[in-house]
N, C-alpha and C positions, 0 to 999 in steps of 0.2 A: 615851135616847129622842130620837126628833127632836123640832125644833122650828120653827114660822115664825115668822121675824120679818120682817113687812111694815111699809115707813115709809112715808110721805106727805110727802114735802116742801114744804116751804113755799116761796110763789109765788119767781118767778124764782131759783132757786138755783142754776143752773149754778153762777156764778162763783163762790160758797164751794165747790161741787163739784169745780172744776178746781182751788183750794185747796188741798183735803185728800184727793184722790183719792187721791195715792199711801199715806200713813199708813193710808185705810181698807182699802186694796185689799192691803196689805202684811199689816194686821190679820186681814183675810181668809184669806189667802196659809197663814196661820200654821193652823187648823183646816184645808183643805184636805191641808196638809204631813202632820195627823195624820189623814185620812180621813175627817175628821167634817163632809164639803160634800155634800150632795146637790148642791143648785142654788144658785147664787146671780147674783144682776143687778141692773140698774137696770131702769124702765117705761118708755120712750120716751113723751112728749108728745103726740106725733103719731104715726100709723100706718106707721110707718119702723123701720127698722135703725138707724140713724145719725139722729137729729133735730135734729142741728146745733145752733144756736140755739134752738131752742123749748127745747131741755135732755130736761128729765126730771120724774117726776112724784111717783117714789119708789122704792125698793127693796125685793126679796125676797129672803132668805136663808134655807134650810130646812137649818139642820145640828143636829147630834149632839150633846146636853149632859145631863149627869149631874142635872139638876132646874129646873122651871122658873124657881126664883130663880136658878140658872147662868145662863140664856139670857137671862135681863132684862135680869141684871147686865152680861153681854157687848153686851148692844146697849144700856142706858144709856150706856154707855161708850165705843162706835164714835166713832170721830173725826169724822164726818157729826154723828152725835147732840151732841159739844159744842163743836162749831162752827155750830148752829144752822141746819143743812142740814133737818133733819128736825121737823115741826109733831107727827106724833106717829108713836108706834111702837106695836104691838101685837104682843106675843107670844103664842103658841098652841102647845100640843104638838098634832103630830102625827104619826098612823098611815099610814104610807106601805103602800100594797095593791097599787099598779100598778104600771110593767112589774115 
């Protein structure tokens, strides 16, 4: 089943962001590899592609996992989540309908 997991970063995080980017983006890379991405990204700060400086505000990832203590467990343990990037996370399964 899918699942969302949306984070909320805690204020100013860029710089633990540029941090651990690679480790989470790598951790990502790895379900992608097995098909299980819908979407995943950051939320720009400001109403921009690119928001430099102002960073970010949090993240969403909508993939593929076998139960939702899988999907918790996998984003308890994102590199952002223990490195303190992320104030909170909520998982949710969801029903994908569109396109």
């Amino acid at each position: 089943m899918w699942y969302v997991i949306y984070s909320e970063d805690v204020e100013n995080s860029l710089a633990l962001r540029k941090q651990t980017r690679a480790a989470h983006l790598e951790r990502i890379q790895l379900l992608v590899d097995q098909g299980r991405v819908l979407v995943a990204g950051p939320c720009p700060a400001i109403d921009i592609e690119d928001p430099g400086e102002a960073g970010f505000t949090g993240s969403l990832v909508i993939a593929e996992f076998s139960s939702l203590e899988e999907a918790q467990k996998w984003a308890d343990t994102d590199p952002y989540a223990l490195a303190g990037v992320y104030r909170k996370v909520s998982v949710k399964p969801y029903k994908k309908v569109l396109p």
